[in-house]
Structure formats: structure tokens, C-alpha cells
C-alpha positions as CSV (number, residue, x, y, z in Angstrom):
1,X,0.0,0.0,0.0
2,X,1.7,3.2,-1.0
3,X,2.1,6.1,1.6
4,X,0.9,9.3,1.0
5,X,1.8,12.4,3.3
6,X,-0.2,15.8,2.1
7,X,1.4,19.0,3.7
8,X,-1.6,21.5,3.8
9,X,-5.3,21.0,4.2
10,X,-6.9,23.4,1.7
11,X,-8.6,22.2,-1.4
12,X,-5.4,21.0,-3.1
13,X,-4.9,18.7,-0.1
14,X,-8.2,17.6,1.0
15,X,-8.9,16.7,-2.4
16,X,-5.6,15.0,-3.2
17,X,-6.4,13.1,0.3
18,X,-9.5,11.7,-0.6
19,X,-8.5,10.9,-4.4
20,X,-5.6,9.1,-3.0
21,X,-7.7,7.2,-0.5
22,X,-9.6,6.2,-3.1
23,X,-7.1,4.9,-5.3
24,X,-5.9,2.5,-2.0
25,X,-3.6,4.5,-0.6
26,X,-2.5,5.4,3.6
27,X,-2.9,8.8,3.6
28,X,-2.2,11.4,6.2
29,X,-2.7,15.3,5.6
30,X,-0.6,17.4,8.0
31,X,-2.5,20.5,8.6
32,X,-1.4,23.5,11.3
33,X,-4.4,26.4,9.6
34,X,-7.6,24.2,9.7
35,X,-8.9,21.8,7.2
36,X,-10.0,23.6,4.1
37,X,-7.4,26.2,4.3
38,X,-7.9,29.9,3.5
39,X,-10.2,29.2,0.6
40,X,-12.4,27.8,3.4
41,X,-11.9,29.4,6.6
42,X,-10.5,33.4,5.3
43,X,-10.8,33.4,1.2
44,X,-13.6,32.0,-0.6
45,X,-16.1,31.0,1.6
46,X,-16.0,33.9,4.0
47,X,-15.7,36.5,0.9
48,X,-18.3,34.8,-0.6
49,X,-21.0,34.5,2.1
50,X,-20.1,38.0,2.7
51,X,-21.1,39.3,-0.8
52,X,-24.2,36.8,-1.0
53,X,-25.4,40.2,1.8
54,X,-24.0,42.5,-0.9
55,X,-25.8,41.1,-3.6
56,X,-28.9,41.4,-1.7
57,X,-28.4,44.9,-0.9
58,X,-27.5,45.4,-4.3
59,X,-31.1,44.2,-5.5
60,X,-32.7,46.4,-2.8
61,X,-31.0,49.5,-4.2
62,X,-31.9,48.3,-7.7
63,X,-35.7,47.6,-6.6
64,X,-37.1,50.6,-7.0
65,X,-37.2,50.8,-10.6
66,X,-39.1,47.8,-10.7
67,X,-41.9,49.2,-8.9
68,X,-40.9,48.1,-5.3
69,X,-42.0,50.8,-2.8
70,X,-42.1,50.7,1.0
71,X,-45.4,51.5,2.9
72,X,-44.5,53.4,5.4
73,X,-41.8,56.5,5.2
74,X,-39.5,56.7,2.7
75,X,-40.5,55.5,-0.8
76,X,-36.8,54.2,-1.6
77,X,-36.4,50.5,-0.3
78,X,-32.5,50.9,0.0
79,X,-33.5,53.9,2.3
80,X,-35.2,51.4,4.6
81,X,-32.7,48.7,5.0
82,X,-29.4,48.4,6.2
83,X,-26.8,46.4,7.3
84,X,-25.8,44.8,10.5
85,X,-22.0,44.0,10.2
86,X,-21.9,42.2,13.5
87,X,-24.6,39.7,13.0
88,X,-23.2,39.4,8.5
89,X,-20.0,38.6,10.1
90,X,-20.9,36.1,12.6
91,X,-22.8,34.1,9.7
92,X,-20.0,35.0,7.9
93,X,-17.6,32.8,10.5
94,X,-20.2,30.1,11.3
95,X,-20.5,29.1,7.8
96,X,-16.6,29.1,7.6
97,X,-16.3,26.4,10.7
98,X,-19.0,24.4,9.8
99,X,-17.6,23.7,6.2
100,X,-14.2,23.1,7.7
101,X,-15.8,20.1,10.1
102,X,-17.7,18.7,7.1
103,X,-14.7,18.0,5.2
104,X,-12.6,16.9,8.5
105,X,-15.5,14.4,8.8
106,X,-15.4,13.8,5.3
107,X,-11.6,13.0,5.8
108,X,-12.2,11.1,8.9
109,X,-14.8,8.8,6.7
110,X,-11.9,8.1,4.2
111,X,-9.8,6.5,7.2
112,X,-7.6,9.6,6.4
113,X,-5.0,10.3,8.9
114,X,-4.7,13.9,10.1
115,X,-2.4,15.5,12.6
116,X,-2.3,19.2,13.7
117,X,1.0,20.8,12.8
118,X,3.4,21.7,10.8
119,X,5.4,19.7,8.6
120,X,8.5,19.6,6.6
121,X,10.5,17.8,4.3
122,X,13.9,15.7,5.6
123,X,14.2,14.5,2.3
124,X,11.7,14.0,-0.7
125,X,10.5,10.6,1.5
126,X,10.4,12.3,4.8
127,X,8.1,14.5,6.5
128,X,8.5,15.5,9.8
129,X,6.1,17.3,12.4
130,X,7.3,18.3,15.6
131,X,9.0,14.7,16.9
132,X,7.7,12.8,14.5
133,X,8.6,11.6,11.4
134,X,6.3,9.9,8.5
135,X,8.1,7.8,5.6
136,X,6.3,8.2,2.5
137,X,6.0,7.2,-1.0
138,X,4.4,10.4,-2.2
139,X,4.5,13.5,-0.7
140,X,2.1,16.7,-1.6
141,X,3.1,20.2,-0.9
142,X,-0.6,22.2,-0.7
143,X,0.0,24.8,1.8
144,X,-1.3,27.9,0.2
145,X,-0.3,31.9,0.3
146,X,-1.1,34.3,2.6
147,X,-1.7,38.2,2.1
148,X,1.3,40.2,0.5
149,X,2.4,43.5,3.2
150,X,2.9,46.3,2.1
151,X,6.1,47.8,3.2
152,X,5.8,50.2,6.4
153,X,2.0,49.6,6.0
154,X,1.6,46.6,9.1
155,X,-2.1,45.3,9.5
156,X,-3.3,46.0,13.1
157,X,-6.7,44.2,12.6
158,X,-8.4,46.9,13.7
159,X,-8.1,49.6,11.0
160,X,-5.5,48.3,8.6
161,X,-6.6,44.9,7.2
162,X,-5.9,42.5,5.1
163,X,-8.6,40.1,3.6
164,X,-8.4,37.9,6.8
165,X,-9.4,40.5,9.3
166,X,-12.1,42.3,8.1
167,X,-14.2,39.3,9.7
168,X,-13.5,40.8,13.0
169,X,-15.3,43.8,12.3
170,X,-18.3,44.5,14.2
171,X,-19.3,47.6,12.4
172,X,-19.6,48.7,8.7
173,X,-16.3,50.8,8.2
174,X,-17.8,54.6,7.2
175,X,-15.0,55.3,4.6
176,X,-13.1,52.3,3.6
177,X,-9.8,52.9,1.7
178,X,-9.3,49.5,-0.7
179,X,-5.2,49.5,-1.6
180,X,-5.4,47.0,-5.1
181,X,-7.5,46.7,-7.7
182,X,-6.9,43.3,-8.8
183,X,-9.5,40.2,-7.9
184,X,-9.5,40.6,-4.3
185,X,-9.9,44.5,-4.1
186,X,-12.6,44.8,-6.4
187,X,-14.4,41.9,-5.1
188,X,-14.2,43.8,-1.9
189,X,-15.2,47.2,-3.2
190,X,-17.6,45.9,-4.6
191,X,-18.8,44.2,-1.6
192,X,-18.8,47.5,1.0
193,X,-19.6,49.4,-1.6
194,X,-23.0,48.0,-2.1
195,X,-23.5,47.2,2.1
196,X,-23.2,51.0,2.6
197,X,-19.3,52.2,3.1
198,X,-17.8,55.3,1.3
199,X,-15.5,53.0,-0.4
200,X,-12.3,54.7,-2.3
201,X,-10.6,52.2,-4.9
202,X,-6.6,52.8,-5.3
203,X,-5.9,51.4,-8.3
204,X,-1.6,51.6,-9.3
205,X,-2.6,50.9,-13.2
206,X,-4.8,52.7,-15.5
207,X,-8.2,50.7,-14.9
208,X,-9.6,48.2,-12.1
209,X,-8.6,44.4,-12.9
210,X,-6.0,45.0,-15.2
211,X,-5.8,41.0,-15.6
212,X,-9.2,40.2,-16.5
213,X,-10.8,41.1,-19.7
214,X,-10.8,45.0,-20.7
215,X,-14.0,45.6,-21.9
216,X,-15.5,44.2,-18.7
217,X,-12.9,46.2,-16.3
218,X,-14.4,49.0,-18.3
219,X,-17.9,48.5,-17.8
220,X,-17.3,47.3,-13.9
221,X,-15.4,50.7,-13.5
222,X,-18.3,52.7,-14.9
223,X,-20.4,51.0,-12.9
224,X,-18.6,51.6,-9.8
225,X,-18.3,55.1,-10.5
226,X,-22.0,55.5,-11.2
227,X,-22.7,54.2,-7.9
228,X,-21.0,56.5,-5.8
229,X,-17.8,54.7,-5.6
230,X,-14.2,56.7,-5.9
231,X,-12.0,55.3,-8.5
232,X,-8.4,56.5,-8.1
233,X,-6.4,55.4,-11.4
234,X,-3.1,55.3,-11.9
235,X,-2.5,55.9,-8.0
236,X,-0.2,53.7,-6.3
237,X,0.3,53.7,-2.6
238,X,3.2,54.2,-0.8
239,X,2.0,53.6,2.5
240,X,-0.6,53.0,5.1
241,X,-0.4,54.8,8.7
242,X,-3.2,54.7,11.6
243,X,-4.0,57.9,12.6
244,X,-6.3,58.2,15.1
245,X,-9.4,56.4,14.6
246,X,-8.8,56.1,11.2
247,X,-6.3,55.6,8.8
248,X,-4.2,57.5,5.8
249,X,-2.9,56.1,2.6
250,X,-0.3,57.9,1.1
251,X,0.3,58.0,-2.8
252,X,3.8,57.6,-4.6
253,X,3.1,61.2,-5.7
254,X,2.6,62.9,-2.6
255,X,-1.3,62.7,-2.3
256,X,-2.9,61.4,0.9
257,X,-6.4,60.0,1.0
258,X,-7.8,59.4,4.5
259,X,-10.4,57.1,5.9
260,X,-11.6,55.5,8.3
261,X,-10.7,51.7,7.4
262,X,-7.8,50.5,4.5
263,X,-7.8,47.2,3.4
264,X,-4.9,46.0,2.1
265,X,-5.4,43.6,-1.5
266,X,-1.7,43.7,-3.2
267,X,-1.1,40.1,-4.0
268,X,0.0,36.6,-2.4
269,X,2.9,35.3,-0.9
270,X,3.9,31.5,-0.8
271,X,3.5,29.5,2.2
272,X,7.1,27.4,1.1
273,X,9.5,29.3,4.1
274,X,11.6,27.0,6.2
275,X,9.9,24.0,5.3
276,X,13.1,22.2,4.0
277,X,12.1,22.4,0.3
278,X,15.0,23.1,-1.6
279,X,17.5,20.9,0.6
280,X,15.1,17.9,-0.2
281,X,15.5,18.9,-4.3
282,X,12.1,21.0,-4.6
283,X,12.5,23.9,-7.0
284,X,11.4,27.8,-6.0
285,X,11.1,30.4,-9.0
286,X,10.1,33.7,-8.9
287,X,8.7,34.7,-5.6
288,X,9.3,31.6,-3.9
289,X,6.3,29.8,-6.1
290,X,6.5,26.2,-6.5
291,X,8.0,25.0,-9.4
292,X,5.3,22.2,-10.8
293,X,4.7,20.7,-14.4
294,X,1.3,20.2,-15.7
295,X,0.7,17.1,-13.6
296,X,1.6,18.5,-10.6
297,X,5.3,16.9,-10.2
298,X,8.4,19.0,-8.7
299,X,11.8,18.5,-9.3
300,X,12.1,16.2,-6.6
301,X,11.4,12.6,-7.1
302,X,8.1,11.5,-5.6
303,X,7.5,15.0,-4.8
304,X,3.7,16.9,-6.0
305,X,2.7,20.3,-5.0
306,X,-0.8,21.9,-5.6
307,X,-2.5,24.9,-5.1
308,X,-2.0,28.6,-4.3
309,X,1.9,27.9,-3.4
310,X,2.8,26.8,-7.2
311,X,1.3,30.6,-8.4
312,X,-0.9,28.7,-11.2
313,X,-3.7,30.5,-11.8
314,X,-4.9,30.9,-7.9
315,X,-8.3,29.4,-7.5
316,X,-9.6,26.7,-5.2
317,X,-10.6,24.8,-8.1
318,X,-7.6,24.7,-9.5
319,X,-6.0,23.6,-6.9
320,X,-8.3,20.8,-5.9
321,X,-7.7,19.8,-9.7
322,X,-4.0,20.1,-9.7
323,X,-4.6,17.9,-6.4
324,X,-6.1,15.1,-7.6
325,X,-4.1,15.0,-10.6
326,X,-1.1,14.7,-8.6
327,X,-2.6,11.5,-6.8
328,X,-3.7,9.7,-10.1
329,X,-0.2,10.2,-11.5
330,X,1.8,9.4,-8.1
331,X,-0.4,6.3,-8.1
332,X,-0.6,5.1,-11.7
333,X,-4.5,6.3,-12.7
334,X,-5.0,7.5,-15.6
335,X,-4.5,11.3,-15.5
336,X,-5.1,14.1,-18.0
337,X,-2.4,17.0,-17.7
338,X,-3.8,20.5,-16.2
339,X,-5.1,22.6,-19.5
340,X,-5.1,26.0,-18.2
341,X,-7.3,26.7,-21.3
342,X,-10.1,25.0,-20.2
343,X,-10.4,26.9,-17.0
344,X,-13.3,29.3,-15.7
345,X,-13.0,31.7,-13.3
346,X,-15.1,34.7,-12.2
347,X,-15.1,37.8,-10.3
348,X,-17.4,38.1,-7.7
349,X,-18.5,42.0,-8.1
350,X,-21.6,43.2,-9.1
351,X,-22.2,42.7,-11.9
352,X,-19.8,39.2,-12.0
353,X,-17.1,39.0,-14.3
354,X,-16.5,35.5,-15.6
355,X,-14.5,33.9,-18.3
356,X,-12.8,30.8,-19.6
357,X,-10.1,30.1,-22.5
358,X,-8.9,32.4,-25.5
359,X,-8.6,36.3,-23.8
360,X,-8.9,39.8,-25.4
361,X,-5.4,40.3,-24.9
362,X,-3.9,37.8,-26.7
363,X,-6.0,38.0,-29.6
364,X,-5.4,42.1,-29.7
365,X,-2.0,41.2,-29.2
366,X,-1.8,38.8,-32.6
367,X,-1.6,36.2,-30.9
368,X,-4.9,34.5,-32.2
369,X,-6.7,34.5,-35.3
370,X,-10.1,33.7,-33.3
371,X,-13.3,35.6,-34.7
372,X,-15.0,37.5,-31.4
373,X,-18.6,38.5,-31.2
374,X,-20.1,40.9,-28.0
375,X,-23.7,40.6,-27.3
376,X,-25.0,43.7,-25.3
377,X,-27.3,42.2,-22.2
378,X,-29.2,45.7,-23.2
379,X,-31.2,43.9,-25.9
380,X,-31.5,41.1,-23.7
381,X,-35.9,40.7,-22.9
382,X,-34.8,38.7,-19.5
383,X,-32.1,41.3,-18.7
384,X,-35.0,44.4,-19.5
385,X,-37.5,42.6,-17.1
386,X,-35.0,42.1,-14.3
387,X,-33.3,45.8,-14.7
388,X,-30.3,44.7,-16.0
389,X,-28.1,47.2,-18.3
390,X,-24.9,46.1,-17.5
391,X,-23.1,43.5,-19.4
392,X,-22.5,41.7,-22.4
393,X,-22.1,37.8,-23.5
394,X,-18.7,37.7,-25.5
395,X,-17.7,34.4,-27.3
396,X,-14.5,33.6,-29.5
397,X,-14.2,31.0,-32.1
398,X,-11.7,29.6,-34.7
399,X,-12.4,30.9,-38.2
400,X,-13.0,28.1,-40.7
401,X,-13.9,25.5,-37.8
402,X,-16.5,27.5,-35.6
403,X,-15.0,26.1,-32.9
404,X,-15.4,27.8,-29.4
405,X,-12.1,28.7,-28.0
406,X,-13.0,31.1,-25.0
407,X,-16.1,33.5,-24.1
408,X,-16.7,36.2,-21.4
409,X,-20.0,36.9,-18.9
410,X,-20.6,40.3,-17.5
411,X,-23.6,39.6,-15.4
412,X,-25.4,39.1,-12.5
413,X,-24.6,35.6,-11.7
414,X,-22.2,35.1,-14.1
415,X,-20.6,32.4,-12.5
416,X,-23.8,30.1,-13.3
417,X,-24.0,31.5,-16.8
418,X,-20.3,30.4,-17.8
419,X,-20.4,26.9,-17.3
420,X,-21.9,26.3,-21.2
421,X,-19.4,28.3,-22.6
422,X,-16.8,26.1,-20.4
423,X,-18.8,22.8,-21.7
424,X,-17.9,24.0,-25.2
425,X,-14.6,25.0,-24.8
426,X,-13.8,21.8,-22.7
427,X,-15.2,19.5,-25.7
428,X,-14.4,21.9,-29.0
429,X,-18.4,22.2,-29.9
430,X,-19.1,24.6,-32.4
431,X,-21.0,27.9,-32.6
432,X,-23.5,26.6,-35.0
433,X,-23.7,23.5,-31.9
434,X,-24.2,25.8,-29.6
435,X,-26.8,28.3,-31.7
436,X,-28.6,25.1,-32.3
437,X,-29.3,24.1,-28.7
438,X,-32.5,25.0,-26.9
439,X,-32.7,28.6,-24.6
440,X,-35.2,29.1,-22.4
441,X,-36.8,32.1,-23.3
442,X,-36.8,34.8,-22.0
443,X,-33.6,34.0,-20.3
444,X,-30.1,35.7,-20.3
445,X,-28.8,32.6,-21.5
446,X,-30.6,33.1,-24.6
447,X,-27.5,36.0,-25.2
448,X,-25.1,32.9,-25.4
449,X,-26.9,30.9,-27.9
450,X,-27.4,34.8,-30.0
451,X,-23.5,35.5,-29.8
452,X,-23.2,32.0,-31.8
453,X,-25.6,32.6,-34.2
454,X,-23.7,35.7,-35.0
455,X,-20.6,33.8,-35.7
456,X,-22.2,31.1,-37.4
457,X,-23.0,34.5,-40.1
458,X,-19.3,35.5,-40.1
459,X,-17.9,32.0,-40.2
């Protein structure tokens, strides 16, 4: 029976765990954060159980114009509700745990060994935590990242935060200074935006999420700006400093914004220090990242990492994938290689950005010859009835072939509405395949199905 030791209990290692326990193996997961990691207990789940509130506050702004009116005083619903951060964040924290036992239990059920602490490598066949040491046939490195500093900006958890913290609050920050406009920043933004902070976005590049698709930064950014929110491009901060009860940020250029929160969003850093990596033959590139191939090997013999400490495209499920491809080819399953083309991901703002495959950039930047077609959700009947103007369905395909190589959703719920797109990237259908499935109408799915009918015409 082969021996499998998984460093790290986030998605990348309970899912290697139970994919290797599966396949016959004795497996242990060392674990010194929780099981499920960050994307369970201070990432994903928190985040997004905080901005299932947003949303909801989002629709009571936007209810108005739908006829919605409230009895008594003011006639504005989002006058008449509000937001109580204490009891949001305690939900927020409850959920967390209680998705952390389920997968401990799930673990448990798997006869999957787990021990609280931290381990390292003695070599690419030993891992040892505190006194004691566990031979193994495989080892997995999934220990994740943690929040990037910035410099002479330290987090006091009170009113300098980084994406961990801001579960502590107990009430909604009045002016909340965001420092990062990537993912994580706008996601937040969004977020306090919409539950009822002054929320000021510092932004070091020309627009907000300058790695996603630009046409959908664009119309995120005007929609930002529309609601109230202050957009400061092409600002990057220098510093954060408590003052007081609150807090100033100040600019490379001199300017100073002050608030009464910052939250700090300015990248990830490795979990990979002092574990004994590179004496036991495990490569570190840029940033001390995880150097993995496409099924999750090292350059150590016998040695698989997974998840946010290999930098590949940071997402819980790609590390659970990268996971359980590192178990089927440790233990001789058949295994398909990690095709980072086939991958969806999404922004949780509102409206959702989500995409999968070919992107905007490389085909501005010649290096595609895919045929791309934008379908405003403005002429979408679905998107009219529910108040929608924001958004568009964007799909590319191969000229000649039709086939679909990539596609973009700006929309609320998004993150439901990609998964066809994926289904056709995934399995090379065509746009005349697609065109010729059913829609529900009316639906804002139906603007999927439309984009491919107007390739089919320029096919």
C-alpha cells in the first residue's frame, strides 16, 4: 500500500487526500491552519458569504425601478434597509467552521489520517512534524499563500486589514480605503460598496482588474463610478499609517487619502519558508512559487505540489484539480495533464465578471486568429425585465472551424451562466452547436446561444 503524506489542508490537499484514498492509498494530511485552508476558513467562503449580503443589498438599491415601494416612510427600499455588520460577520464565521468540520468528517470517513501541525521535508521521502517523522512514497506540498504587506504599512486588525481580518469587524467601516484593484480588491469594493461604506478604490494601473478582460474592467469601472464609488487610477500607494481612529494612505506622488478603514489587496505570498524544500530537491522560481509541471510533479522525485503555493492560476478549483491529478499520477491512474485553457474563473463583483479560455489580450495582441462577437445584455428581454443594463455575453471561435475557444460573462450571476461556454470549450463544440441548442426564453442565456448565431454568419 503506498504512503501518502499531504502538507496543507486546503482544497489542493483535501482533495488530493481523498482521491488518494480512493485509489488504496494510507494517507495522512498534516494540517497547522484548519482543514480547508484559507479558501475555506479566510478566502472563498468567507468572501463569498459576505457578498451573497451585498448582492442582496445590491437588489434592494436596484428595486425601485421595478416598482418596489415601501409602505410606510420613505419611498426608496435601500432607504429602509441596512446592514448589520456584527450579525453578516458572525454568519460569515459560522458558515466558515461548519464547512471546515464537514470536510474533516469527510476526511475522517476516508480513514484519512490527520495530525495538527506543521510539517516539513527531511528529504523528498520524509516528513516530519514536531518529533515525529512519517516515511512516504508520495509526498504533496498544498500549503497555500497568505496576504502580500505592504512595506511600512503593518495590519493592526483593527483599522489596517488585510482580507483575513475584516471578519473581526463589528461595524460597517464609514470610509473604507481598498489599496489594489486586482481580484480581491474589487471583489471587496464591490462588496462595501454595495453594504453601505464610502469605499475609495486605489488602483496603481490605468483601470480596475487589469488582468481580467478590458472591456468588462471597463464597464465594472463605470459602474462603480456610477454608484458612488471613488475610483483613483493610476495611484499607487506608498504607505498606510493609523491615525487616530482612522487611517491614511499615502500616494507615490505625494497625495494622501484618509479614511476610516484600508484594506490592504496587493497580491499573495507562498507558504514554502523554512519547510526544507529546496535541501530535499524542490525547485522555488520567482517569488518563492512552486515550481510544478502540468501534472503537478516537482523536481524532486516523488514529490507533487498543488494549489496557491505553485502561483498557477490561484483558485480553489484549480488547486483541488492540480490535487487530484497529482494522486492519479503518483499512483498510476489514468491522468489528464492541467489545460489551463479550459479553465473558468469569475469575479465576484456586481455585476460578476466571468471567463474561460482564448482572452482579449492575446488576440489584440496577434496572438490568435479567433473571430470574437459581443452581445449587449441591453437587448437582452430577461435582462430588460429584471433591470439589468450592465453587461454583455462575448464568445470567441476559430475561423474556418467555428469552434469555441473562450467566451466572457458580465452579469449578474455570471458564475452560473459560464459553465456552457466552459462545456464547449472543454469539448471543441461549435458555434453553429451551440446556436442550435435549446434557450429558455426569455432568459439571459438566450444571449449565449445569440453571440453564436452571429458567428455562425461570419464563419
Amino acid at each position: 500500500m503506498a504512503r501518502v503524506v499531504i502538507i496543507g489542508g486546503g482544497p489542493g490537499g483535501y482533495e488530493a487526500a481523498s482521491a488518494a484514498a480512493q485509489l488504496g492509498a494510507e494517507v495522512t494530511v498534516v494540517d497547522s491552519d484548519g482543514i480547508g485552508g484559507s479558501a475555506v476558513l479566510t478566502d472563498c467562503v468567507p468572501s463569498k458569504t459576505l457578498i451573497a449580503t451585498a448582492e442582496v443589498m445590491t437588489e434592494v438599491e436596484e428595486a425601485g425601478q421595478l416598482g418596489v415601494r415601501v409602505e410606510d416612510g420613505d419611498d426608496d427600499p435601500a432607504n429602509a434597509v441596512r446592514v448589520d455588520l456584527s450579525v453578516v460577520n458572525r454568519r460569515v464565521k459560522a458558515l466558515a467552521t461548519a464547512q471546515s468540520e464537514g470536510i474533516r468528517r469527510r476526511l475522517t470517513d476516508d480513514k484519512i489520517r490527520v495530525i495538527n501541525g506543521r510539517g516539513r521535508l527531511d528529504g523528498p521521502e520524509t516528513v516530519v512534524v514536531g518529533d515525529e517523522r512519517l516515511d512516504a512514497d508520495v509526498v504533496l506540498i498544498a500549503t497555500g499563500a497568505r496576504p502580500r504587506i505592504l512595506a511600512g504599512s503593518e495590519p493592526d486588525g483593527e483599522r489596517i486589514l488585510t482580507w483575513e481580518q475584516v471578519y473581526e469587524l463589528e461595524e460597517l467601516p464609514e470610509r473604507l480605503i481598498v489599496v489594489g484593484s486586482g481580484v480581491t480588491g474589487a471583489e471587496f469594493a464591490s462588496a462595501y460598496d454595495a453594504l453601505g461604506s464610502d469605499v475609495v478604490l486605489v488602483s496603481s494601473r490605468d483601470r480596475v482588474l487589469p488582468g481580467e478582460d478590458k472591456d468588462a474592467a471597463e464597464v465594472l469601472e463605470d459602474v462603480f463610478r456610477r454608484r458612488g464609488m471613488t475610483v483613483l487610477g493610476k495611484s499607487r500607494a506608498e504607505s498606510v499609517k493609523r491615525r487616530g481612529d482612522g487611517v491614511v494612505v499615502t500616494l507615490t506622488d505625494g497625495r494622501t487619502v484618509e479614511g476610516s478603514h484600508a484594506l490592504l489587496a496587493v497580491g499573495s505570498l507562498p507558504n514554502t519558508e523554512d519547510m526544507g524544500l529546496v535541501e530535499s530537491g524542490v525547485s522555488l522560481g520567482d517569488g518563492g512559487f512552486v515550481t510544478v509541471d502540468r501534472v503537478s510533479r516537482t523536481t524532486a522525485r516523488g514529490v507533487y505540489a498543488a494549489g496557491d503555493c505553485t502561483g498557477v492560476l490561484m483558485l480553489a478549483s484549480v488547486a483541488a484539480m492540480q490535487g487530484r491529478i497529482a494522486m492519479s499520477h503518483a499512483l498510476g491512474d489514468a491522468v489528464a495533464p492541467l489545460n489551463q485553457s479550459t479553465v473558468s474563473s469569475n469575479v465576484f463583483t456586481a455585476p460578476e465578471i466571468a471567463t474561460v479560455g482564448l482572452t482579449q489580450a492575446v488576440l489584440d495582441a496577434g496572438g490568435s486568429t479567433a473571430m470574437v462577437v459581443k452581445v449587449p445584455l441591453a437587448d437582452n428581454a430577461r435582462a430588460k425585465m429584471q433591470g439589468v443594463r450592465d453587461g454583455f455575453v462575448k464568445l470567441f471561435c476559430l475561423p474556418n472551424t467555428g469552434i469555441i475557444v473562450g467566451g466572457v460573462v458580465v452579469a449578474p450571476r455570471a458564475s452560473e451562466l459560464i459553465h456552457p461556454i466552459s462545456l464547449a470549450v472543454a469539448a471543441r463544440l461549435t458555434v453553429d452547436q451551440m446556436a442550435q441548442s435549446f434557450t429558455v426564453y426569455p432568459s439571459v442565456s438566450g444571449s449565449i446561444a445569440e453571440a453564436a448565431r452571429r458567428l455562425h454568419l461570419r464563419s
